[in-house]
The first five atom37 places (N, CA, C, CB, O) and aatype in JSON, in Angstrom:
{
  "aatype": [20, 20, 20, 20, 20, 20, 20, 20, 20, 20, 20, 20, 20, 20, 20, 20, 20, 20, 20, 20, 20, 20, 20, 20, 20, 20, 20, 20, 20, 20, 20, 20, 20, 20, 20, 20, 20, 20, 20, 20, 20, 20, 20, 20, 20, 20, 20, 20, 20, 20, 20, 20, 20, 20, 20, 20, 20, 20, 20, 20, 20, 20, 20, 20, 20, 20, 20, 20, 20, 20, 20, 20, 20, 20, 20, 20, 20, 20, 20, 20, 20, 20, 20, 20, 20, 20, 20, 20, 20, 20, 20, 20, 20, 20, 20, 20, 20, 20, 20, 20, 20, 20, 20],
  "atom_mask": [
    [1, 1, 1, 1, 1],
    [1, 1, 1, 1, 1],
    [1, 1, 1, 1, 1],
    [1, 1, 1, 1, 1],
    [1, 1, 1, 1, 1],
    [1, 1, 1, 1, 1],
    [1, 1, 1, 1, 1],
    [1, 1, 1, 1, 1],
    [1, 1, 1, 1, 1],
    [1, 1, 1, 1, 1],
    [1, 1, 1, 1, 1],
    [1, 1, 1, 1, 1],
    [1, 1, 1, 1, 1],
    [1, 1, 1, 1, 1],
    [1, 1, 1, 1, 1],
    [1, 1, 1, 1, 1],
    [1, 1, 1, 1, 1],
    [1, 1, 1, 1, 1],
    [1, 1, 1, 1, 1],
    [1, 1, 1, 1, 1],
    [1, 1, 1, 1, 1],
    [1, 1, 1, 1, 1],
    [1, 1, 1, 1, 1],
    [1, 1, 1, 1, 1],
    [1, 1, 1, 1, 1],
    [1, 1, 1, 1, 1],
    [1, 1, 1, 1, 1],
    [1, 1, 1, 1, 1],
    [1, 1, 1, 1, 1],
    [1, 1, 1, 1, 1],
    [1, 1, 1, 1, 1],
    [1, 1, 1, 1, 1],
    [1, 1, 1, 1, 1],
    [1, 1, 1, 1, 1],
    [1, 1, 1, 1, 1],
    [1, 1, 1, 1, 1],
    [1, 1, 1, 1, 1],
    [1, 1, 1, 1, 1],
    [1, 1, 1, 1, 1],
    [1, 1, 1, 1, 1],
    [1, 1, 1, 1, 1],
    [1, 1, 1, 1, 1],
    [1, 1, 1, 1, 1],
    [1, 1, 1, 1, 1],
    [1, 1, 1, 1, 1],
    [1, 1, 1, 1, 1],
    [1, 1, 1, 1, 1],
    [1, 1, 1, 1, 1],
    [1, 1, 1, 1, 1],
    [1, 1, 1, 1, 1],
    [1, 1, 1, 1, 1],
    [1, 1, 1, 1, 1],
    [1, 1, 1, 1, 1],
    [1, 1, 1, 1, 1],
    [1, 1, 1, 1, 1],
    [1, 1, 1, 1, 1],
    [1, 1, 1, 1, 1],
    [1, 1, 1, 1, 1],
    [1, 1, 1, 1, 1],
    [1, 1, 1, 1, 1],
    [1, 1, 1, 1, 1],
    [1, 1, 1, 1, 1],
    [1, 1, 1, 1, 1],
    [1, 1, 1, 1, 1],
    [1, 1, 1, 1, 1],
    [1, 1, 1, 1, 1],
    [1, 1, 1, 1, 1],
    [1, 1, 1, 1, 1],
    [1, 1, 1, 1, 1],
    [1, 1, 1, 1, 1],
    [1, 1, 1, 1, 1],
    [1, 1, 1, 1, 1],
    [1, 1, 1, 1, 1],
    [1, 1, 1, 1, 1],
    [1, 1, 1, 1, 1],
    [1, 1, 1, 1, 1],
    [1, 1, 1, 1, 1],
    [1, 1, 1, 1, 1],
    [1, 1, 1, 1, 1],
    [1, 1, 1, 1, 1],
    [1, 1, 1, 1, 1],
    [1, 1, 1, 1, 1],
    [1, 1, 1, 1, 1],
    [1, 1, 1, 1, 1],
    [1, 1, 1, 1, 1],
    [1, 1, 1, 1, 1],
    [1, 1, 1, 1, 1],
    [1, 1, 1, 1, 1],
    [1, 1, 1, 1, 1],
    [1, 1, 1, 1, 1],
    [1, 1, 1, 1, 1],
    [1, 1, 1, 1, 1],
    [1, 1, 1, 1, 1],
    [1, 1, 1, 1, 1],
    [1, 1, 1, 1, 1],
    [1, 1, 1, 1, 1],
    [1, 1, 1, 1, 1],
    [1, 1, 1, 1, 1],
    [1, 1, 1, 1, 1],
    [1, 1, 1, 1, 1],
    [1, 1, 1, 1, 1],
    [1, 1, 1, 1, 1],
    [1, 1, 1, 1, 1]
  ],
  "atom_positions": [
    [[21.58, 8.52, 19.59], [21.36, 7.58, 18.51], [20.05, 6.8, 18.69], [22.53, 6.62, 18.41], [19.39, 6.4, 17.74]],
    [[19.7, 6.6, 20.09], [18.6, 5.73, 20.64], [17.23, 6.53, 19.85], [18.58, 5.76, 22.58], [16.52, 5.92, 19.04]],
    [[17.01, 7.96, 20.24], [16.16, 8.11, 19.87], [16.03, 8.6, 18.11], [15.8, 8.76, 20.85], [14.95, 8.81, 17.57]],
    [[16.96, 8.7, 17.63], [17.14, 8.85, 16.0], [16.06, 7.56, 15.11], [19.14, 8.51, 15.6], [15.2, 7.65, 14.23]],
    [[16.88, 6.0, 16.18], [15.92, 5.58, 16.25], [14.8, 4.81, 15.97], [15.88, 5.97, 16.28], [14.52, 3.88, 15.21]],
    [[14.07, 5.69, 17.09], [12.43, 5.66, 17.49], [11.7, 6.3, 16.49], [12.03, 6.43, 18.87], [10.58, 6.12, 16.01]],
    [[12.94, 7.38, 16.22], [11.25, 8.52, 15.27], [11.25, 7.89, 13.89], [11.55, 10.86, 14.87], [10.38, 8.09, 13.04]],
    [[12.6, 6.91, 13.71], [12.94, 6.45, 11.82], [11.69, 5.53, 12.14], [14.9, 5.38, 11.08], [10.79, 5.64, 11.3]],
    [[11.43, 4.61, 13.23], [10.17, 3.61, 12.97], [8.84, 4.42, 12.86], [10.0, 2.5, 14.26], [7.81, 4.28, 12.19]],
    [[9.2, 5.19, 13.64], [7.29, 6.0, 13.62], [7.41, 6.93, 12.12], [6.84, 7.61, 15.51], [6.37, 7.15, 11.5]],
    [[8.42, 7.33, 11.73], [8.42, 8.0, 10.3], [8.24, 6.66, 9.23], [10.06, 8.96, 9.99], [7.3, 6.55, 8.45]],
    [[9.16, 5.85, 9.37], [8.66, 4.75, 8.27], [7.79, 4.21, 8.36], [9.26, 3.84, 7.99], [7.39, 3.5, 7.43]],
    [[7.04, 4.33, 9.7], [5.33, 3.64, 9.41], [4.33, 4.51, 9.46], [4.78, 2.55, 10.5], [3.14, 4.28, 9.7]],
    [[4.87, 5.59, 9.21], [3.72, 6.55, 8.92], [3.69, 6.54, 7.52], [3.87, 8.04, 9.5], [2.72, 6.16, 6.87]],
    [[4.75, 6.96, 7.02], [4.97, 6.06, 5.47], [4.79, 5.29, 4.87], [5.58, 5.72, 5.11], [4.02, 5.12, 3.92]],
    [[5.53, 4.65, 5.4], [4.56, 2.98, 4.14], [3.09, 2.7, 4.28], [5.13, 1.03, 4.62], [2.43, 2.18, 3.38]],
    [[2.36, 3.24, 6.03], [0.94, 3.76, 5.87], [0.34, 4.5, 4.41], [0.83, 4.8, 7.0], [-0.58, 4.01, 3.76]],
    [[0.95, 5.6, 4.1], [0.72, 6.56, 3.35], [0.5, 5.64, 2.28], [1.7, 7.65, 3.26], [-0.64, 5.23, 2.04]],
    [[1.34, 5.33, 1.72], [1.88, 4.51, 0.19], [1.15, 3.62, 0.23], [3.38, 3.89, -0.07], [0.76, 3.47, -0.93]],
    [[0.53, 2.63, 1.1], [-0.3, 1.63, 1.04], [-1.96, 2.47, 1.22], [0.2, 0.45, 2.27], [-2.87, 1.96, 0.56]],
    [[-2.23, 3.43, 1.89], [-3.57, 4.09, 1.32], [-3.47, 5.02, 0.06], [-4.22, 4.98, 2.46], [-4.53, 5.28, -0.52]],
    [[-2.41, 5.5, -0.38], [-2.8, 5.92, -1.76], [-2.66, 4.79, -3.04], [-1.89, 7.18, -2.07], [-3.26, 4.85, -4.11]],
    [[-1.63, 3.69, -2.59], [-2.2, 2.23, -3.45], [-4.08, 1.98, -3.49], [-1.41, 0.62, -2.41], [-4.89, 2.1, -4.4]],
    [[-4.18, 1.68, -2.38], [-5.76, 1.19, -2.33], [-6.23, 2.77, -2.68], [-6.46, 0.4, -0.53], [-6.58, 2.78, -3.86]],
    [[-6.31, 3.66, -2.27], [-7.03, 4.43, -3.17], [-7.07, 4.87, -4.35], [-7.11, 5.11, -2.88], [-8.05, 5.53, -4.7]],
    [[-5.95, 4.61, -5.32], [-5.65, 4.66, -6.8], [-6.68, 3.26, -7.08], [-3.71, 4.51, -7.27], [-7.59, 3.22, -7.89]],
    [[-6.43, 2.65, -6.56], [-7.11, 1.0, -7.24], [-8.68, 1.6, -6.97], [-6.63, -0.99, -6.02], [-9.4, 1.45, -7.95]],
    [[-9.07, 1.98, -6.27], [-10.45, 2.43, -6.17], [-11.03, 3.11, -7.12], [-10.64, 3.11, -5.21], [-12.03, 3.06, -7.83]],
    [[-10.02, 3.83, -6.91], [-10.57, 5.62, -7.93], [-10.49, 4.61, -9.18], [-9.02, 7.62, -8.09], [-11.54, 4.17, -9.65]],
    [[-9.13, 4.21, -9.76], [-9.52, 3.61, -11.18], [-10.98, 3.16, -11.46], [-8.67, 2.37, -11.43], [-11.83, 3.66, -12.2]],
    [[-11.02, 2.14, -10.71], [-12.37, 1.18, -11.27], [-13.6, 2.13, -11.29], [-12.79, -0.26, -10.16], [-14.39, 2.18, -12.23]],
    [[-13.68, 2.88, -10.12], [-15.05, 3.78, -9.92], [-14.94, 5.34, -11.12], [-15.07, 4.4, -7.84], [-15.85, 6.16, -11.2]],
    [[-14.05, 5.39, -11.68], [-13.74, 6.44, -12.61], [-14.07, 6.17, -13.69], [-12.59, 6.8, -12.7], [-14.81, 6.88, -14.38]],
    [[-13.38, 4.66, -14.18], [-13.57, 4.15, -15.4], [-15.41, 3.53, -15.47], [-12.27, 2.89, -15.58], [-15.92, 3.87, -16.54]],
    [[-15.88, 3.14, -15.03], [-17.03, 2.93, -14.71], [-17.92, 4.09, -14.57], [-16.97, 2.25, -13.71], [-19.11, 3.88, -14.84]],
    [[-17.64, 5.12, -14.25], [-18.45, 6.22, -14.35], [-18.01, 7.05, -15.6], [-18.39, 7.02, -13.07], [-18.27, 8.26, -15.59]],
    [[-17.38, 6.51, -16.64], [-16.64, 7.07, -17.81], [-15.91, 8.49, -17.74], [-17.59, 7.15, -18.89], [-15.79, 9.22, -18.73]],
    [[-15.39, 8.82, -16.3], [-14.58, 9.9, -16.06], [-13.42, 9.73, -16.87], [-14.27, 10.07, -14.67], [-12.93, 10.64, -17.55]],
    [[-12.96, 8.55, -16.8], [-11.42, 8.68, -17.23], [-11.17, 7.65, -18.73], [-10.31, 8.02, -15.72], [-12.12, 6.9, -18.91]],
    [[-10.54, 7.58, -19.34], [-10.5, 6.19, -20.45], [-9.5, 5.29, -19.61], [-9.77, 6.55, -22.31], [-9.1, 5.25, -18.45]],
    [[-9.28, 4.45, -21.05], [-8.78, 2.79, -20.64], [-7.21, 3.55, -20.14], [-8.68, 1.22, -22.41], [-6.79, 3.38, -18.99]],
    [[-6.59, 4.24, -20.98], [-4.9, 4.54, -20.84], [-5.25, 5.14, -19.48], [-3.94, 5.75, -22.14], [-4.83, 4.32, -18.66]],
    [[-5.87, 6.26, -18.77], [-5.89, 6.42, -17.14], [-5.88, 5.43, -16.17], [-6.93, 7.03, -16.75], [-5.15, 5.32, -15.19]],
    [[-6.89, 4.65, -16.6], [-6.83, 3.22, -15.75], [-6.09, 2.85, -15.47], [-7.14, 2.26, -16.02], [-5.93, 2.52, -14.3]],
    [[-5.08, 2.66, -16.52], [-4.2, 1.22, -16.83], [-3.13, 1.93, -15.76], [-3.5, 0.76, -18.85], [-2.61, 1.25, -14.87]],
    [[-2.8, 3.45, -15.91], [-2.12, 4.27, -15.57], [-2.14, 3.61, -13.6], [-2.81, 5.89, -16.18], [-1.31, 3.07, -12.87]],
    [[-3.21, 3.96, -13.51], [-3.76, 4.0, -12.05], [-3.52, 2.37, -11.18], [-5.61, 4.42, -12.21], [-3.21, 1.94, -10.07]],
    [[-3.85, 1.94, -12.34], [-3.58, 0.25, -11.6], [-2.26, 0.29, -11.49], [-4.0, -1.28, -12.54], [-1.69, 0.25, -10.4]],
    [[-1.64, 0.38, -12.64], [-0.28, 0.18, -12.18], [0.19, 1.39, -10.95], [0.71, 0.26, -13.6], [0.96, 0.94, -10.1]],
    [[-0.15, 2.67, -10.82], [0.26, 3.09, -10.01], [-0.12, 2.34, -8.36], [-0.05, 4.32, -10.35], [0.67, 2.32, -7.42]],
    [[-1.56, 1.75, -8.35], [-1.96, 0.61, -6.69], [-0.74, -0.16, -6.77], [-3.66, -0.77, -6.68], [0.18, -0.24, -5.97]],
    [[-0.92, -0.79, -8.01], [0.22, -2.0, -7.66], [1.53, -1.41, -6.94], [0.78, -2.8, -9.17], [1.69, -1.64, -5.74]],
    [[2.36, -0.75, -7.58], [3.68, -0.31, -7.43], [4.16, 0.14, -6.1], [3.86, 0.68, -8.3], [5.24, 0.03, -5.52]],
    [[2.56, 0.92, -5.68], [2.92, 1.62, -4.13], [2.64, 0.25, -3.35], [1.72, 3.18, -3.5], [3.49, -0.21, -2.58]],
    [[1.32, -0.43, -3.59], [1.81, -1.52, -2.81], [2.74, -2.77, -2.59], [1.16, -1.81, -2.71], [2.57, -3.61, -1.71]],
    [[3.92, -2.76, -3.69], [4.55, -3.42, -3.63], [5.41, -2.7, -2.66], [4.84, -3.87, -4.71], [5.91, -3.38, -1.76]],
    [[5.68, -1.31, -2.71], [6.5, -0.46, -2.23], [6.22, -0.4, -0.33], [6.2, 0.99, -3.16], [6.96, -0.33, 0.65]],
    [[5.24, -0.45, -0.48], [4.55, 0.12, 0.86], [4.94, -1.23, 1.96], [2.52, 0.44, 0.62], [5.12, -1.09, 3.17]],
    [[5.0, -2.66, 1.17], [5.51, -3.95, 2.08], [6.61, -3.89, 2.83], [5.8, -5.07, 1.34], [6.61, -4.11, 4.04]],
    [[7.86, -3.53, 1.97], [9.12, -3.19, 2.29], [9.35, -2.21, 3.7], [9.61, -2.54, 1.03], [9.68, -2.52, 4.84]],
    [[9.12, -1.25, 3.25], [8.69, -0.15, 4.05], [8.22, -0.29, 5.61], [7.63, 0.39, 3.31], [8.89, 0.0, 6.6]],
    [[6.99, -0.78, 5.57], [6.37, -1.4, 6.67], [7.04, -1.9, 7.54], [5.65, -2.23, 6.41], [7.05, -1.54, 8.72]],
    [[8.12, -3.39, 6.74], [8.02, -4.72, 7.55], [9.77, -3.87, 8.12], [7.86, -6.8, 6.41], [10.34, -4.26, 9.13]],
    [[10.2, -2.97, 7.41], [11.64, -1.91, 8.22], [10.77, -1.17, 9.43], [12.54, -0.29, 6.86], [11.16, -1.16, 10.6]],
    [[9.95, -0.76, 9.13], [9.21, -0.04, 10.32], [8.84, -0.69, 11.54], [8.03, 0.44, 9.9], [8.93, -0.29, 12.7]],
    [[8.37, -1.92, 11.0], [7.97, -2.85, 11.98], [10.19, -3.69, 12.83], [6.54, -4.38, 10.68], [10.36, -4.04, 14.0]],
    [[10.76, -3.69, 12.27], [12.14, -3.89, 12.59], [12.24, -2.6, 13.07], [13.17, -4.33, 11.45], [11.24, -2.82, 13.74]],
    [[12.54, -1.37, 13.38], [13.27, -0.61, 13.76], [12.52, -0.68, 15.7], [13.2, 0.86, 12.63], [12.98, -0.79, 16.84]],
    [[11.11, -0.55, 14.99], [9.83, -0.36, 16.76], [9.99, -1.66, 17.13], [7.64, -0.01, 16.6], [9.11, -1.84, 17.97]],
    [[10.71, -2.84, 16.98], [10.6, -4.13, 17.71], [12.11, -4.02, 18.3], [10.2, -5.59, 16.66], [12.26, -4.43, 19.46]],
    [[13.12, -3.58, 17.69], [14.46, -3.23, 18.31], [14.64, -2.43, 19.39], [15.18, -2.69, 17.49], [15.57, -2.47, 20.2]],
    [[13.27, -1.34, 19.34], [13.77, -0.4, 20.56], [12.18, -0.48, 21.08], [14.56, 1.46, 20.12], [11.46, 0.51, 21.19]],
    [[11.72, -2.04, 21.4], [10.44, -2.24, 21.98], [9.23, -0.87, 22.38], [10.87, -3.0, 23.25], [8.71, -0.5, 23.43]],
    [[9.13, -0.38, 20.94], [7.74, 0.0, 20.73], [6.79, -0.65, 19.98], [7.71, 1.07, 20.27], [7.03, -1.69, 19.35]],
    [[5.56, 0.0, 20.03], [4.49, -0.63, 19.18], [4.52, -0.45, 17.78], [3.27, -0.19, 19.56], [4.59, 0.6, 17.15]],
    [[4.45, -1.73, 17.32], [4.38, -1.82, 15.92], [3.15, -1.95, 15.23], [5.08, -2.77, 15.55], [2.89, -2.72, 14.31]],
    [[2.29, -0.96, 15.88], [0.47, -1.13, 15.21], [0.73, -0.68, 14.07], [-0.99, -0.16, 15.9], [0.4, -1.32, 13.08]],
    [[1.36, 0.47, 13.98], [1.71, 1.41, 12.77], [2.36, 0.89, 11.38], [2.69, 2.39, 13.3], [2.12, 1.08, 10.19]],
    [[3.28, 0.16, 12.13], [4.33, -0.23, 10.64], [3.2, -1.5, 9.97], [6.48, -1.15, 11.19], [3.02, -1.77, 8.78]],
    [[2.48, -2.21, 11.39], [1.96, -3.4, 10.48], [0.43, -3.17, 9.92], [1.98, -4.83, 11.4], [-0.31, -4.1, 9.61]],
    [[0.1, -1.85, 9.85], [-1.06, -1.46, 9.33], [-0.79, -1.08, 7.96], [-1.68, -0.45, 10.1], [-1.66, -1.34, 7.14]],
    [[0.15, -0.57, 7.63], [0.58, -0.09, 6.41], [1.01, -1.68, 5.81], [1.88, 1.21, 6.56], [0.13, -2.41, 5.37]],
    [[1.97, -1.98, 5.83], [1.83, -3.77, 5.75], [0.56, -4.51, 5.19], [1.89, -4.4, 7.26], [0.48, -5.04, 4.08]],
    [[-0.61, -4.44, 6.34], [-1.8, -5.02, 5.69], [-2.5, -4.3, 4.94], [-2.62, -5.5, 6.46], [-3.52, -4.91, 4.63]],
    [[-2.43, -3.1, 4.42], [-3.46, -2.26, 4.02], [-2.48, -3.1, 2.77], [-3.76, -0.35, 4.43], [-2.95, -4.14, 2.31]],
    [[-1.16, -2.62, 2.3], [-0.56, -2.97, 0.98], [-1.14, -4.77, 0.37], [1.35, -2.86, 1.3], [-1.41, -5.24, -0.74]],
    [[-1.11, -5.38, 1.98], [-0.9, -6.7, 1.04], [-2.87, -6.98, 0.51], [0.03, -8.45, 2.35], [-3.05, -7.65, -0.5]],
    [[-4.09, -6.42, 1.25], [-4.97, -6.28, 1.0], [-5.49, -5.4, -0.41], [-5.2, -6.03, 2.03], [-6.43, -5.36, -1.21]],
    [[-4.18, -4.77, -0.13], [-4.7, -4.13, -1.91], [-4.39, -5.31, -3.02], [-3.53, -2.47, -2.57], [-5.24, -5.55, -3.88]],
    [[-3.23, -5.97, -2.99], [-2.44, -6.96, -3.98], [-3.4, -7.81, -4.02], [-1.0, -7.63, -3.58], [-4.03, -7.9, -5.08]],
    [[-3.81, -8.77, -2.72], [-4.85, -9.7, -2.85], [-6.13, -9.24, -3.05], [-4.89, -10.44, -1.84], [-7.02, -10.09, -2.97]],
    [[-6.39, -8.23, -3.27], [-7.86, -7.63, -4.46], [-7.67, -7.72, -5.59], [-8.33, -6.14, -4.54], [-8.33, -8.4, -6.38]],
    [[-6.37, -6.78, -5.93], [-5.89, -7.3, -7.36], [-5.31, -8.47, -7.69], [-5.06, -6.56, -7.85], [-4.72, -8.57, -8.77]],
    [[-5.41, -9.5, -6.83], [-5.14, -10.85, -7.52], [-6.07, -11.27, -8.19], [-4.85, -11.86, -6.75], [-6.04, -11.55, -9.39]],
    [[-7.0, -11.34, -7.41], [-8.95, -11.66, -7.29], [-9.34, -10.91, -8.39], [-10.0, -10.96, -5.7], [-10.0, -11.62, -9.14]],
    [[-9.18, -9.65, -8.84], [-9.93, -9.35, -9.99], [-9.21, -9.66, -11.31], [-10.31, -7.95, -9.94], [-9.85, -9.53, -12.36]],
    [[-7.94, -10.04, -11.34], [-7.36, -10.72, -12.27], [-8.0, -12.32, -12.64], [-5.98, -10.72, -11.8], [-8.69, -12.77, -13.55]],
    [[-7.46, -12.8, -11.6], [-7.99, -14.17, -11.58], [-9.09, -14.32, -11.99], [-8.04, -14.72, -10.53], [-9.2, -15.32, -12.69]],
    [[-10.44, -13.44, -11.78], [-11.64, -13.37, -12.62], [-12.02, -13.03, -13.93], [-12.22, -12.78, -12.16], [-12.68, -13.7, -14.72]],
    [[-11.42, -11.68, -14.12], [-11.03, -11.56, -15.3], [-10.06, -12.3, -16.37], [-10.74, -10.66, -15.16], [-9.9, -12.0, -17.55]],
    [[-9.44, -13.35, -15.63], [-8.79, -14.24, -17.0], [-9.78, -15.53, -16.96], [-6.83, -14.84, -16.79], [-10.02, -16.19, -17.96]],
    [[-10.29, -15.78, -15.77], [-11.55, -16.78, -16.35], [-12.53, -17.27, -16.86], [-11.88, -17.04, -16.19], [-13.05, -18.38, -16.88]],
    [[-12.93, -15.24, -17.74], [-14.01, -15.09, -18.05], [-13.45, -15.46, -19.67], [-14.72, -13.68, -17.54], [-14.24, -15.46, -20.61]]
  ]
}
């Protein structure tokens, strides 16, 4: 059972890793797509909401990853990288909201 586990923390933070770099990379690609007129407004909108969603998703995820490797004292670099990558995407998209409604 011990090691069942070890591998659920290193699988869920390889995961919510995942989900929090294809968040920040959807939020990328949008802006640099729409700006290079690859894609229209409905792709965008598509794409943001898809950053947002994984990084809301990708928090959860993480902070279990980070609980499973602190229970059976491993390193939790993993679970809490996916963690900050998600919450660094949200607080970008706070920031370009917040600008964009001040304009």
């Amino acid at each position: 059972m011990g090691q069942v586990s070890r591998l659920t923390a290193a699988f869920l933070g390889i995961v919510g890793l995942a989900i929090a770099i294809v968040g920040a990379v959807s939020g990328l690609g949008s802006y640099a797509l729409y700006e290079e007129e690859v894609i229209g407004v409905d792709a965008s909108a598509t794409m943001i909401g898809i950053s947002v969603l994984s990084s809301l998703a990708a928090i959860p995820i993480g902070l279990g990853a980070r609980f499973f490797a602190r229970r059976h004292r491993q390193e939790t670099t993993l679970a809490l990288s996916g963690v900050f990558v998600a919450l660094g995407t949200l607080c970008a998209w706070f920031v370009v909201v917040t600008i964009a409604l001040g304009k």
